[in-house]
C-alpha positions as CSV (number, residue, x, y, z in Angstrom):
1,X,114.3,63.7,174.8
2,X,114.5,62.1,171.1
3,X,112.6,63.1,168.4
4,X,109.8,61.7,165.7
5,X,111.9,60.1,162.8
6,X,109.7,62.5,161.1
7,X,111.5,65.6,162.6
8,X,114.9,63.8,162.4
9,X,114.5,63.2,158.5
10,X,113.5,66.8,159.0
11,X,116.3,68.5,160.4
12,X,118.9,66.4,158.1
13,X,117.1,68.0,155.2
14,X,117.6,71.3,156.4
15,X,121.5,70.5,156.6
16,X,121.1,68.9,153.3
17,X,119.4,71.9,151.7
18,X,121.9,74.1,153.5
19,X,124.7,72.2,151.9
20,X,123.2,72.3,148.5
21,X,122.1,76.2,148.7
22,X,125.6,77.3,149.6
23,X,126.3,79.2,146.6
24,X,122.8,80.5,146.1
25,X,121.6,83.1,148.7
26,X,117.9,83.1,147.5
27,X,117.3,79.5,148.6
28,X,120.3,79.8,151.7
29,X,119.2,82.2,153.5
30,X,115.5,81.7,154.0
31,X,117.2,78.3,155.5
32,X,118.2,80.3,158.8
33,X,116.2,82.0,161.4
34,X,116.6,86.1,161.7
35,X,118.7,86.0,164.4
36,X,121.1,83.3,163.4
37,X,125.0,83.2,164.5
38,X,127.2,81.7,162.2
39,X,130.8,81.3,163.5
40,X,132.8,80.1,160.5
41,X,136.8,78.2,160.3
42,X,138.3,81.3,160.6
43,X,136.6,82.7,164.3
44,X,134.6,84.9,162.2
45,X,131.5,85.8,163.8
46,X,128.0,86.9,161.6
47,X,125.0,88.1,163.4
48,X,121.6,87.7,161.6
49,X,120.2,86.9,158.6
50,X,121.0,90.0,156.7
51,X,124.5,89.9,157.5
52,X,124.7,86.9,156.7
53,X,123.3,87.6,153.4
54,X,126.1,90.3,152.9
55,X,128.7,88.2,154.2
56,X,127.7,85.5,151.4
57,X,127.0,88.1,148.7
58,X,130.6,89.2,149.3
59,X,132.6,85.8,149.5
60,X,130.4,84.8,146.5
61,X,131.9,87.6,144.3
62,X,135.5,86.8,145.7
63,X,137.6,84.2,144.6
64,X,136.3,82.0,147.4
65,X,133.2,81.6,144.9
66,X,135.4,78.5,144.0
67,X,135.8,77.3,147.6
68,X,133.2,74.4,148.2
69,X,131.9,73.0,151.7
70,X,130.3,69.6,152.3
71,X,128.8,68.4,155.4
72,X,128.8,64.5,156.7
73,X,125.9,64.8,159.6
74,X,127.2,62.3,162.7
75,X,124.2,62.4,164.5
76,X,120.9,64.4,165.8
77,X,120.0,65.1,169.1
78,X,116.6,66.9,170.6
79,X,117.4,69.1,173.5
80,X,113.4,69.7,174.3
81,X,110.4,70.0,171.9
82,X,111.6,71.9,169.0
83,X,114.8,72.5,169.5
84,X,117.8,69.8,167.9
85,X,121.5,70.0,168.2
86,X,123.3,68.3,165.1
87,X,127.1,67.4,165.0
88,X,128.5,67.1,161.8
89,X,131.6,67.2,160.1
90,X,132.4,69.9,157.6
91,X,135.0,69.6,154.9
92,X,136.1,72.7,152.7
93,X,137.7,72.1,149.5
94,X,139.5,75.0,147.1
95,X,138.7,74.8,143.4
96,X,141.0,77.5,143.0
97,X,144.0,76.8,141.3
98,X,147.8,78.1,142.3
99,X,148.9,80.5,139.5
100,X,151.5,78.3,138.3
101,X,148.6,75.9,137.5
102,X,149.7,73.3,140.4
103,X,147.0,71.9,143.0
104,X,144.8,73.7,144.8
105,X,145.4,76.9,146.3
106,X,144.1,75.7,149.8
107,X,144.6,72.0,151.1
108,X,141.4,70.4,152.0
109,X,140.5,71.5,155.5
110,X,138.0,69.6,157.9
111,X,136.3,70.5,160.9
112,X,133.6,70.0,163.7
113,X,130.6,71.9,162.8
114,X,127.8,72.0,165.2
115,X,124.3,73.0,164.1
116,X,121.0,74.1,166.7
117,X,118.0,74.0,164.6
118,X,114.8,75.2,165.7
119,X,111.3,74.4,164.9
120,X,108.7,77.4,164.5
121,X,106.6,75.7,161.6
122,X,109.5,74.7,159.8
123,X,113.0,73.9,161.0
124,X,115.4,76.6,160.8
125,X,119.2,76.9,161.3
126,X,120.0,79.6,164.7
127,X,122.9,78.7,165.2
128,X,126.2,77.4,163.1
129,X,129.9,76.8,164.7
130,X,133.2,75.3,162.9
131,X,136.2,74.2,164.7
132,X,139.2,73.8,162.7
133,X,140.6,70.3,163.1
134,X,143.7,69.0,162.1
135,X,145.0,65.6,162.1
């Protein structure tokens, strides 16, 4: 099934919006269904929205404040009416500093990041999964 460039240009907004939101819960958040599952680099599992929201809350008052994620989509597919699958690639990189001033405290990490978006009157992310990649 494909779906309406409409709904396409769509769901990559949502991504988009997503990406831009990261460090602001207000506008992130609402960008998920209740019931989303976010599995991040690290294995970590979150359950719901609310979690979610304590999860972020939490990393945003931590260091990893600094710690900045973009997302390169590769491509959109539509599983059935209202429903799309997006595969993306997700770089992380660490604005934190080493104490001794050198580079960044992390190296820039990459990985596979698969989306499923839903459509109930808007689309909404349900479900989010990184896989670490290295090269």
């Amino acid at each position: 099934m494909s779906g309406t460039p409409a709904q396409e240009a769509a769901v990559r907004e949502v991504v988009a919006d997503a990406g831009r939101c990261q460090s602001d819960p207000e506008r992130f958040l609402p960008l998920h269904t209740p019931d989303v599952e976010i599995v991040n680099f690290g294995g970590r599992r979150v359950a719901g929205r609310e979690a979610l929201g304590v999860a972020m809350r939490a990393a945003l008052a931590s260091p990893l404040a600094d710690v900045v994620t973009t997302v390169e989509i590769a491509g959109v597919r539509f599983l059935s009416e209202g429903v799309a699958v997006v595969a993306a690639v997700k770089r992380v990189h660490d604005a934190r500093r080493e104490p001794d001033g050198g580079g960044p405290a992390l190296p820039v990490a990459s990985g596979q990041l698969t989306y499923l978006l839903v459509e109930g009157g808007a689309w909404r992310i349900s479900l989010a999964q990184t896989t670490p990649t290295t090269f």
